[in-house]
TIVO-2410 file (N, C-alpha, C; in nm, 3 decimals):
# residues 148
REC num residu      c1      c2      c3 atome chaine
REC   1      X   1.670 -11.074   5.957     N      A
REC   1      X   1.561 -11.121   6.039    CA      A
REC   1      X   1.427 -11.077   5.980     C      A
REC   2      X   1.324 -11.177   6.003     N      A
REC   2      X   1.209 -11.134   5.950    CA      A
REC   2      X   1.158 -11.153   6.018     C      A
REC   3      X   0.975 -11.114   5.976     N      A
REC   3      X   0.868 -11.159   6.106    CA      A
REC   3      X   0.845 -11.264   6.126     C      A
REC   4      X   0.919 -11.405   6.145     N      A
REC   4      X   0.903 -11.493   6.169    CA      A
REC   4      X   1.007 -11.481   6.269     C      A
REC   5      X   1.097 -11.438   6.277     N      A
REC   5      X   1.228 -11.451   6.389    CA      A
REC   5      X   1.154 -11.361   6.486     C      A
REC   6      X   1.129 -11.234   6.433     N      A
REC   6      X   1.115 -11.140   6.529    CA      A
REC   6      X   0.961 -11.206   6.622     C      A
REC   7      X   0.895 -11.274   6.539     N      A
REC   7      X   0.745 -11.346   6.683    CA      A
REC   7      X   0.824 -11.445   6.770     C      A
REC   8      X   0.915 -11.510   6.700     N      A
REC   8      X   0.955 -11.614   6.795    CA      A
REC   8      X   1.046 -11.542   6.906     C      A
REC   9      X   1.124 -11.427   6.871     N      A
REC   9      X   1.176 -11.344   6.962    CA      A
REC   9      X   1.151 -11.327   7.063     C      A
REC  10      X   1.011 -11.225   6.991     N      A
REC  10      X   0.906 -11.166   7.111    CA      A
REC  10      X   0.846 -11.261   7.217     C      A
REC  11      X   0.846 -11.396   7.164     N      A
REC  11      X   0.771 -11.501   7.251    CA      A
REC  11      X   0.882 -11.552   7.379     C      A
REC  12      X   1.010 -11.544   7.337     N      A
REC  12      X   1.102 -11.601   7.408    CA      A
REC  12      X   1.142 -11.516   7.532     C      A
REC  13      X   1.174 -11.362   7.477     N      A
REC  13      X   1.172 -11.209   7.580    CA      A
REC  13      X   1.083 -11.248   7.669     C      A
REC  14      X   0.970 -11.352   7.643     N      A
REC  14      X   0.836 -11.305   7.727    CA      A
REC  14      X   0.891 -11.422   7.832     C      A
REC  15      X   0.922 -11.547   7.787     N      A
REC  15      X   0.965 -11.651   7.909    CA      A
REC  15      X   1.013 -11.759   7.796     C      A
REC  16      X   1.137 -11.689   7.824     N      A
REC  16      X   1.260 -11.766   7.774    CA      A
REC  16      X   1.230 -11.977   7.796     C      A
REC  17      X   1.133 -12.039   7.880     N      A
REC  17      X   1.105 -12.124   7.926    CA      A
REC  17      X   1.006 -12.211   7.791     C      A
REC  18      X   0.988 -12.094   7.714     N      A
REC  18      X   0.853 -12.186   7.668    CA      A
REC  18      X   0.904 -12.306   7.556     C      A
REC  19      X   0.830 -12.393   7.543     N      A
REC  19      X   0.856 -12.517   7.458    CA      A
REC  19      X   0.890 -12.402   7.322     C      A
REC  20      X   0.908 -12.532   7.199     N      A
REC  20      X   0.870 -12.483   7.059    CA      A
REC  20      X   0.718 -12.528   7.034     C      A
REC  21      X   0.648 -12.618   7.110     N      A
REC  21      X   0.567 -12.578   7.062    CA      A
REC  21      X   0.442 -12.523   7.125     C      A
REC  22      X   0.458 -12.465   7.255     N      A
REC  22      X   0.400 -12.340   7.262    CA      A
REC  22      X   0.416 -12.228   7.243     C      A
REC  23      X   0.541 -12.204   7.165     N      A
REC  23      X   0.540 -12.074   7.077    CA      A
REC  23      X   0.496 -12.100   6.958     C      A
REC  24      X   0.499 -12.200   6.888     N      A
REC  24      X   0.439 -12.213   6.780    CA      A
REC  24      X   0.269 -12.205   6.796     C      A
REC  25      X   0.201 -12.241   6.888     N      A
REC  25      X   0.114 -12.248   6.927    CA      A
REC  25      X   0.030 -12.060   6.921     C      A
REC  26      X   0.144 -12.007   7.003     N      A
REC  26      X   0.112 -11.847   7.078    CA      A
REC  26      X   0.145 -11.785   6.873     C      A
REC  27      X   0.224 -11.812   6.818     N      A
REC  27      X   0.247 -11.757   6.718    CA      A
REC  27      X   0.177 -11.794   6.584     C      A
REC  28      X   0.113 -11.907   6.591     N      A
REC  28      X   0.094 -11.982   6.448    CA      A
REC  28      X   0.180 -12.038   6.344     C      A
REC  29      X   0.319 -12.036   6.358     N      A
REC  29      X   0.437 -12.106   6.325    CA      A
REC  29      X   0.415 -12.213   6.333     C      A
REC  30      X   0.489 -12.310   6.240     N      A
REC  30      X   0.441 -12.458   6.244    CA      A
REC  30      X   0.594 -12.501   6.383     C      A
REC  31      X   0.550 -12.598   6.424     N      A
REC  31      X   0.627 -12.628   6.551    CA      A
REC  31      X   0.788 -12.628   6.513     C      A
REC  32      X   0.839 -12.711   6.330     N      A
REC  32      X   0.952 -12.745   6.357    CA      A
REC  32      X   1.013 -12.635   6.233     C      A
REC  33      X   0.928 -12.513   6.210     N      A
REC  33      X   0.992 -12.416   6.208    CA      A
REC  33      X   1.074 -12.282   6.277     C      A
REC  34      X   0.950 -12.311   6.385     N      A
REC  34      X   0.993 -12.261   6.517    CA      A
REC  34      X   1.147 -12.306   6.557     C      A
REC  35      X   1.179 -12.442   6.589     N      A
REC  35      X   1.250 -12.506   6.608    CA      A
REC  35      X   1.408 -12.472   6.513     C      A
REC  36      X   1.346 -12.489   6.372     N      A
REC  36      X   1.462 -12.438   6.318    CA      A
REC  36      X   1.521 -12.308   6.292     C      A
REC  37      X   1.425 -12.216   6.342     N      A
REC  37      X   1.474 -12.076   6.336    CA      A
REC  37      X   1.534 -12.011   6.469     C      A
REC  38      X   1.516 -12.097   6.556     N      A
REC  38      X   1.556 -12.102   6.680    CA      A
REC  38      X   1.706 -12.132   6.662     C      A
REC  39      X   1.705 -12.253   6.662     N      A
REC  39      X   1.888 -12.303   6.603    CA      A
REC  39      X   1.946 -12.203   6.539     C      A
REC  40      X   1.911 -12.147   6.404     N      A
REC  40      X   1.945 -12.035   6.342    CA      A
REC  40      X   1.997 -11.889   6.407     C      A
REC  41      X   1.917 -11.868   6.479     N      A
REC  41      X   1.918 -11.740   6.618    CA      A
REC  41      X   2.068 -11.768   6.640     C      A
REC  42      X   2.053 -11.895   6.767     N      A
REC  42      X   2.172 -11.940   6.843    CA      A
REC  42      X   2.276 -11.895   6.749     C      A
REC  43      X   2.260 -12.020   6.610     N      A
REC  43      X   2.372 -12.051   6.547    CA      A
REC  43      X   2.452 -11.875   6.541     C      A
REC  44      X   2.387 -11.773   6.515     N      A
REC  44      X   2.427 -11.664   6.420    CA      A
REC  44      X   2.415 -11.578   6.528     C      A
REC  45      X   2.406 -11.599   6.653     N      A
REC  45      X   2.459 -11.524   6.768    CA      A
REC  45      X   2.354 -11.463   6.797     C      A
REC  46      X   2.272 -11.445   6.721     N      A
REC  46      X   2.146 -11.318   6.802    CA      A
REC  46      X   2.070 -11.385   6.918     C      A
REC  47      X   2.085 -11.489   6.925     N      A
REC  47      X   2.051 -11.535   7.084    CA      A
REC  47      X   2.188 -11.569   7.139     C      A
REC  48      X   2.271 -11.567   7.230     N      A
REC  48      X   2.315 -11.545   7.318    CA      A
REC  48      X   2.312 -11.612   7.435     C      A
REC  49      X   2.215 -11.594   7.500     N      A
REC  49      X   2.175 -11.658   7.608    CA      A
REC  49      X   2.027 -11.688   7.662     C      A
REC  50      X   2.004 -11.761   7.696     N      A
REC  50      X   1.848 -11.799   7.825    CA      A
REC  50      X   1.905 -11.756   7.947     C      A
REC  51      X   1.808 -11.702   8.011     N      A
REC  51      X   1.812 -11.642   8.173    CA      A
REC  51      X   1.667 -11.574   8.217     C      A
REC  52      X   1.688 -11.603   8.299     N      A
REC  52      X   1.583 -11.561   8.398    CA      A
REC  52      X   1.589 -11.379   8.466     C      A
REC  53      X   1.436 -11.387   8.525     N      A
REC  53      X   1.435 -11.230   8.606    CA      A
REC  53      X   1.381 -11.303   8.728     C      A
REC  54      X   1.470 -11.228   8.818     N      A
REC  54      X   1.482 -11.283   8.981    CA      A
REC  54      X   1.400 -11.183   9.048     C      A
REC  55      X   1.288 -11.129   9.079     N      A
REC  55      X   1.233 -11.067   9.191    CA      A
REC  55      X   1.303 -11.030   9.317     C      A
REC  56      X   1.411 -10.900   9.298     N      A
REC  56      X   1.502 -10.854   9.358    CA      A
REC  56      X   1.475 -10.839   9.544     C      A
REC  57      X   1.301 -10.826   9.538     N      A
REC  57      X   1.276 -10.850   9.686    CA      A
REC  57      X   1.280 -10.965   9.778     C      A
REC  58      X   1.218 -11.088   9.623     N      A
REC  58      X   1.187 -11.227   9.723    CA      A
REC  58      X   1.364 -11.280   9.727     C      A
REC  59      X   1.495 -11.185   9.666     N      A
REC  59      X   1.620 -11.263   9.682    CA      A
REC  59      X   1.642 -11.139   9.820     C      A
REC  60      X   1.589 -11.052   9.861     N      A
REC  60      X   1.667 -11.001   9.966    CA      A
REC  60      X   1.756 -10.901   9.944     C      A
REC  61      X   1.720 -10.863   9.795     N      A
REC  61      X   1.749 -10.747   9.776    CA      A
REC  61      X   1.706 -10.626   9.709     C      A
REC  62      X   1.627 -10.605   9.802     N      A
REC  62      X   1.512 -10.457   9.780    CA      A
REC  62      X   1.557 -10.345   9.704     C      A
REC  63      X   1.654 -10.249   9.743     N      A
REC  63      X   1.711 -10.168   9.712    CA      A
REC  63      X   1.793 -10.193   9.569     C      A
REC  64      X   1.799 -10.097   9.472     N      A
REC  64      X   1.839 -10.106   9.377    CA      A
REC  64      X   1.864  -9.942   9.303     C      A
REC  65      X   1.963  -9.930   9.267     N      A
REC  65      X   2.005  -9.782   9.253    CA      A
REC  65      X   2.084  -9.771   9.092     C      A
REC  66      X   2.076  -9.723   9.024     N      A
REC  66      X   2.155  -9.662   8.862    CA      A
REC  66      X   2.274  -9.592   8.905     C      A
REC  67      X   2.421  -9.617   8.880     N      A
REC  67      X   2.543  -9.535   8.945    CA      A
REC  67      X   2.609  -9.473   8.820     C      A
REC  68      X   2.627  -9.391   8.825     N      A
REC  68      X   2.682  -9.310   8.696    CA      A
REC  68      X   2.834  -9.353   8.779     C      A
REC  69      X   2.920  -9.297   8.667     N      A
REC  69      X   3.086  -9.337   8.716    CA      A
REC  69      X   3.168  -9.274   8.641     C      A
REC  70      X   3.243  -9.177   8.674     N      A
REC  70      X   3.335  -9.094   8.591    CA      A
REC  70      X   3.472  -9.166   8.623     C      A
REC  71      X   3.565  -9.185   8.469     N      A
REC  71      X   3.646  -9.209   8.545    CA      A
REC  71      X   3.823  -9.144   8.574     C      A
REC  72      X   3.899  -9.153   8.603     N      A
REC  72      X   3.973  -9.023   8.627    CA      A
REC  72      X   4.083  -9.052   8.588     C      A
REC  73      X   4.129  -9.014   8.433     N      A
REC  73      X   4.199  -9.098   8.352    CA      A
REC  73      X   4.355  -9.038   8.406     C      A
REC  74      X   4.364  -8.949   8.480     N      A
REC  74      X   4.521  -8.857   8.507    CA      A
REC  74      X   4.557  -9.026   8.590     C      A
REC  75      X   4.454  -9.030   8.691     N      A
REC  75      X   4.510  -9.114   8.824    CA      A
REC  75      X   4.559  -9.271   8.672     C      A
REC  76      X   4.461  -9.248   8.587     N      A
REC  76      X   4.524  -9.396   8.549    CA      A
REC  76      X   4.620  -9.422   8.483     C      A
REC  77      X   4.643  -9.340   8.415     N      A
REC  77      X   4.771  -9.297   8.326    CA      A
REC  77      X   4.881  -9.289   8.396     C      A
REC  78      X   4.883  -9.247   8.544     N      A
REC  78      X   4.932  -9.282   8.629    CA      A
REC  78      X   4.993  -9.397   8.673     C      A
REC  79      X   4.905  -9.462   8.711     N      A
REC  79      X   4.935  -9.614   8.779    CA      A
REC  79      X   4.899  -9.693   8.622     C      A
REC  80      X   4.915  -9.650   8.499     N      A
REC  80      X   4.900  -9.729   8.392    CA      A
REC  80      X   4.763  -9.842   8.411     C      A
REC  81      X   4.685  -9.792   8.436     N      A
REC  81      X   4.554  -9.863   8.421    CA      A
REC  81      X   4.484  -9.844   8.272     C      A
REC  82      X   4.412  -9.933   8.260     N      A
REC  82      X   4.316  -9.934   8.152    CA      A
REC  82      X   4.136  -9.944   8.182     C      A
REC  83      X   4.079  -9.860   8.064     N      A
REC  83      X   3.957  -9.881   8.111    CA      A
REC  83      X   3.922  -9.990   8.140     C      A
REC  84      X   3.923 -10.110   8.058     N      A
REC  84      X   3.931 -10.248   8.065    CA      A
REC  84      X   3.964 -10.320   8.224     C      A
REC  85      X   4.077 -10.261   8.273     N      A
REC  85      X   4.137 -10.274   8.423    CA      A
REC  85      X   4.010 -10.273   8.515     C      A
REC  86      X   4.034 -10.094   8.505     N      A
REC  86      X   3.907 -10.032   8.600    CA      A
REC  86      X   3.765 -10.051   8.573     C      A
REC  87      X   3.741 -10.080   8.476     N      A
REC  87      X   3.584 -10.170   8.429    CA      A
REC  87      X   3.552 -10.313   8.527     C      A
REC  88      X   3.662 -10.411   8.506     N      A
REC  88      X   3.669 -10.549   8.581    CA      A
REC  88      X   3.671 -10.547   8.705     C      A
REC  89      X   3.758 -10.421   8.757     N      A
REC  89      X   3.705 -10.379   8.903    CA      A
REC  89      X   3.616 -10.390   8.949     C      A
REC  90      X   3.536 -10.289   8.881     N      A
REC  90      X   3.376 -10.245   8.905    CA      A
REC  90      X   3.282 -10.379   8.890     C      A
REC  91      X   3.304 -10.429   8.801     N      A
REC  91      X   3.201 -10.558   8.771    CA      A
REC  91      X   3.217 -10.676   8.900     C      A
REC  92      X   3.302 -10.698   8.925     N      A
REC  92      X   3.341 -10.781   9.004    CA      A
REC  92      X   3.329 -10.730   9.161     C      A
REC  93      X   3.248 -10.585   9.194     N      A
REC  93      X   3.213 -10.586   9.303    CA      A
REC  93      X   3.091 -10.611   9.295     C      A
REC  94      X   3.045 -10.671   9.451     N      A
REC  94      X   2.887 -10.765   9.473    CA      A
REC  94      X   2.783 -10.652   9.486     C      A
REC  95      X   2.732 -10.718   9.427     N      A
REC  95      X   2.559 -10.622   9.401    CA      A
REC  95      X   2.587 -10.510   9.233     C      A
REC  96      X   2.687 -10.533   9.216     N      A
REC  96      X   2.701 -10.494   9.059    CA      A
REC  96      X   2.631 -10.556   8.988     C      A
REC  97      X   2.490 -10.551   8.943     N      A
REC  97      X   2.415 -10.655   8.810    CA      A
REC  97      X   2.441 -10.608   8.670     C      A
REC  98      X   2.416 -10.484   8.655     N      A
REC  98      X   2.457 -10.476   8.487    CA      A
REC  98      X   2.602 -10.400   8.513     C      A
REC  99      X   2.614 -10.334   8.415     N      A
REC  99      X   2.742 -10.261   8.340    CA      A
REC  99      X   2.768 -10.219   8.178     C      A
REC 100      X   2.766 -10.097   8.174     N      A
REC 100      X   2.775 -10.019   8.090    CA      A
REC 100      X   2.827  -9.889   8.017     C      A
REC 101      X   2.905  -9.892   7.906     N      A
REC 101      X   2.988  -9.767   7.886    CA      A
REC 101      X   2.913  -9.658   7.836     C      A
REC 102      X   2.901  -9.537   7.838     N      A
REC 102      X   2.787  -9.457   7.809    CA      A
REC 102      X   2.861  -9.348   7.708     C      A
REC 103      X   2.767  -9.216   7.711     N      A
REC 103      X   2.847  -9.144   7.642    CA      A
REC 103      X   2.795  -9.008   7.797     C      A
REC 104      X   2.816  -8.922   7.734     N      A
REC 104      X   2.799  -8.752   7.774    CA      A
REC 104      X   2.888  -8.722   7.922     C      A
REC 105      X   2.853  -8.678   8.025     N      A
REC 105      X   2.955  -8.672   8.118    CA      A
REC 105      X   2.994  -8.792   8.205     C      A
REC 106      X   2.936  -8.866   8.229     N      A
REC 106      X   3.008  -8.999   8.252    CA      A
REC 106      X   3.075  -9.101   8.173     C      A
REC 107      X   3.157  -9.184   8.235     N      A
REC 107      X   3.170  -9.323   8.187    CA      A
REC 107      X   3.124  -9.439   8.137     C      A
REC 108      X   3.059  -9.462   8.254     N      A
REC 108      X   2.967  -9.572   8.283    CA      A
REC 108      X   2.855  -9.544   8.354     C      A
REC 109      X   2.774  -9.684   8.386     N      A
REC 109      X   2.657  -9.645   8.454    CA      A
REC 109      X   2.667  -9.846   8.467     C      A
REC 110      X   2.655  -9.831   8.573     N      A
REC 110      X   2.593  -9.979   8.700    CA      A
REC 110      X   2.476  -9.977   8.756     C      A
REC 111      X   2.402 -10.105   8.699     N      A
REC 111      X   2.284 -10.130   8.869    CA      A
REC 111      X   2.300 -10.205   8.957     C      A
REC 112      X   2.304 -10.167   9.089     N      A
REC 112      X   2.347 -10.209   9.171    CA      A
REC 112      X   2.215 -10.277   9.266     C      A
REC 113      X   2.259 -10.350   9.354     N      A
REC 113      X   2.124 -10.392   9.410    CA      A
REC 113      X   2.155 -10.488   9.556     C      A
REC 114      X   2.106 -10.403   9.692     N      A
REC 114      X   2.165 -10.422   9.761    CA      A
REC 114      X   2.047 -10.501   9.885     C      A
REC 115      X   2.064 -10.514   9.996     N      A
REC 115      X   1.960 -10.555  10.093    CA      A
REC 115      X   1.859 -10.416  10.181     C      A
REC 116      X   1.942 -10.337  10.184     N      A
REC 116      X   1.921 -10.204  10.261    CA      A
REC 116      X   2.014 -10.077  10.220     C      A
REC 117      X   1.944  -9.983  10.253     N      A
REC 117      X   2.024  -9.842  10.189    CA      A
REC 117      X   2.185  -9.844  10.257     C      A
REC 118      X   2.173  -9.863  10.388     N      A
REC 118      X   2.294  -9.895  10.378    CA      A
REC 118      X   2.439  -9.988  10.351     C      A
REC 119      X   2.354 -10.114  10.281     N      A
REC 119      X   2.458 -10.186  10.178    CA      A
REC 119      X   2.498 -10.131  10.109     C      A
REC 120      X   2.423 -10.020  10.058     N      A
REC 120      X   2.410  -9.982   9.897    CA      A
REC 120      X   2.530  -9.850   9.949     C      A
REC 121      X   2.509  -9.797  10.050     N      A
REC 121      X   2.589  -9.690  10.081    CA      A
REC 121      X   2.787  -9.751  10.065     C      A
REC 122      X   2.760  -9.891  10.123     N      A
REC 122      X   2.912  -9.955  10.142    CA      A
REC 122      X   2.924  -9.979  10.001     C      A
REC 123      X   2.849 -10.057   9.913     N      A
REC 123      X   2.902 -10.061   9.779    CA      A
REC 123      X   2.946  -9.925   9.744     C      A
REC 124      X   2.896  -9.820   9.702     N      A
REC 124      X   2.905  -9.713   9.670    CA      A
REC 124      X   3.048  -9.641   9.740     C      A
REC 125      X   3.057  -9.607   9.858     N      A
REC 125      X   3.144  -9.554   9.923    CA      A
REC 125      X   3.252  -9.613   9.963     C      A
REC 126      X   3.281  -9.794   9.994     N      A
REC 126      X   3.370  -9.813  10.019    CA      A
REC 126      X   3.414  -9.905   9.934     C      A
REC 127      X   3.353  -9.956   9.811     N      A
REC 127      X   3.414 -10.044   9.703    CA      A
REC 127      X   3.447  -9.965   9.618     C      A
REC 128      X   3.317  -9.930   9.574     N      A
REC 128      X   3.362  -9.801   9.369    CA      A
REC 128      X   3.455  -9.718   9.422     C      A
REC 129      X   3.394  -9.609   9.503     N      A
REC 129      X   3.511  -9.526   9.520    CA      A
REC 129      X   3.618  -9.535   9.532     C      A
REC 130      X   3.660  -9.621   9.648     N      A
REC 130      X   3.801  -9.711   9.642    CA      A
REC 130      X   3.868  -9.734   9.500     C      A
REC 131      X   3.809  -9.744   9.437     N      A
REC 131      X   3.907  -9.850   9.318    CA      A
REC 131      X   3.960  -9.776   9.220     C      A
REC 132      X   4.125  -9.775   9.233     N      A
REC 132      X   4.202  -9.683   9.122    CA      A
REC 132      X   4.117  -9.641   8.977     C      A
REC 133      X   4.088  -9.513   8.983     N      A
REC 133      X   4.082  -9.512   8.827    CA      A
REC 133      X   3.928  -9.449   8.846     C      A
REC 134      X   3.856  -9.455   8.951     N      A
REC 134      X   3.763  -9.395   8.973    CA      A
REC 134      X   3.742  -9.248   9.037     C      A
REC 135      X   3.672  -9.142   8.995     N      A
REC 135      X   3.702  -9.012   9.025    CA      A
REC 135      X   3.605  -8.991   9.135     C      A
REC 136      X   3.469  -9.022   9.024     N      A
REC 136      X   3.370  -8.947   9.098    CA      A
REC 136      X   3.249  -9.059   9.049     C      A
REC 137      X   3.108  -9.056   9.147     N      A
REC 137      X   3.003  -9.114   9.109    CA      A
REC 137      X   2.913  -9.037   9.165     C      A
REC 138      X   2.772  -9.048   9.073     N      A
REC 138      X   2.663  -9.032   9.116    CA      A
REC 138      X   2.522  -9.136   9.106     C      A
REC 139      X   2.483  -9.138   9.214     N      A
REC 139      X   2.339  -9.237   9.207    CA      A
REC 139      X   2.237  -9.202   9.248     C      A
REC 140      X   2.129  -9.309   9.179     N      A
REC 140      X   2.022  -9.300   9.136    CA      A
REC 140      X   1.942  -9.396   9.262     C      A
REC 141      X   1.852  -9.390   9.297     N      A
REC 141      X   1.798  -9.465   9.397    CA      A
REC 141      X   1.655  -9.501   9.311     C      A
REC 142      X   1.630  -9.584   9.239     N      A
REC 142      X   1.549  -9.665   9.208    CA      A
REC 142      X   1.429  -9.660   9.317     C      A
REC 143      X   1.280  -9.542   9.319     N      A
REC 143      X   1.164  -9.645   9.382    CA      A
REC 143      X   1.087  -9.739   9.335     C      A
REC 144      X   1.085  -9.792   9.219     N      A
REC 144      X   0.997  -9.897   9.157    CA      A
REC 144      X   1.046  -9.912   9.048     C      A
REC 145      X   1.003 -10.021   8.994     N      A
REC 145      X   1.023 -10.031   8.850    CA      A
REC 145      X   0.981 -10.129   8.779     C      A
REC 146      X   0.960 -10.156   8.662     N      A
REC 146      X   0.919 -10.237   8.596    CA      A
REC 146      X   0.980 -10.342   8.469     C      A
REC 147      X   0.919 -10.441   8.455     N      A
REC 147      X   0.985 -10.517   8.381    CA      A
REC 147      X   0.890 -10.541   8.264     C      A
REC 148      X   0.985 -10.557   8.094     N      A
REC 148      X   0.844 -10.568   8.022    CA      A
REC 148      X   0.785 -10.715   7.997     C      A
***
């Protein structure tokens, strides 16, 4: 990648929406280079996907918390679970938005994002915890935050 990928990058991070040729425009790229380095991205995977950022208040869901997640490999070895298992668990409960394997004393780490503290309490206490293969969690209660 060069600085021609990396402006058109930066332009796209900013609103994934924009034409080619108002990034060519914002960048000085000629329009149907833009265009073809774009394809290129796709083609070679470093783009991925287009998506949007949802304003977690105007969807009704204010609250938003970071969950660390240990997970408790005796119980899984046990019931023959896999991280993989107990990962799909976790993802697949509601108000789970990201997911991630970490390193140092946890597992993982989830953001979760709920309507009121006490949604966030039922995700937390009566989904994660619940689910084989999970030991222990700790969370983070998000007061603000920002997007770049």
């Amino acid at each position: 990648m060069d600085k021609v990928d990396k402006d058109i990058l930066r332009e796209l991070e900013r609103d994934s929406r924009l034409s080619t040729n108002k990034i060519a425009k914002h960048t000085g790229i000629p329009q149907t280079t833009v265009h073809y380095r774009i394809k290129k991205l796709v083609e070679k995977k470093v783009i991925t996907k287009y998506t949007i950022h949802v304003d977690p208040e105007k969807v009704g869901k204010p609250v938003m918390a970071y969950v660390l997640v240990l997970f408790d490999t005796n119980a899984m070895k046990g019931k023959k679970l896999t991280y993989e298992q107990v990962a799909a668990a976790i993802r697949n409960i509601q108000g789970v938005e990201e997911f991630a394997y970490t390193t140092g004393q946890f597992d993982i780490i989830i953001k979760v994002t709920a309507g009121n503290m006490k949604e966030l309490s039922k995700v937390v206490l009566e989904k994660l915890r619940k689910i084989p293969g999970v030991l222990r969690s700790e969370s983070v209660v998000v007061m603000d935050y920002f997007t770049k």
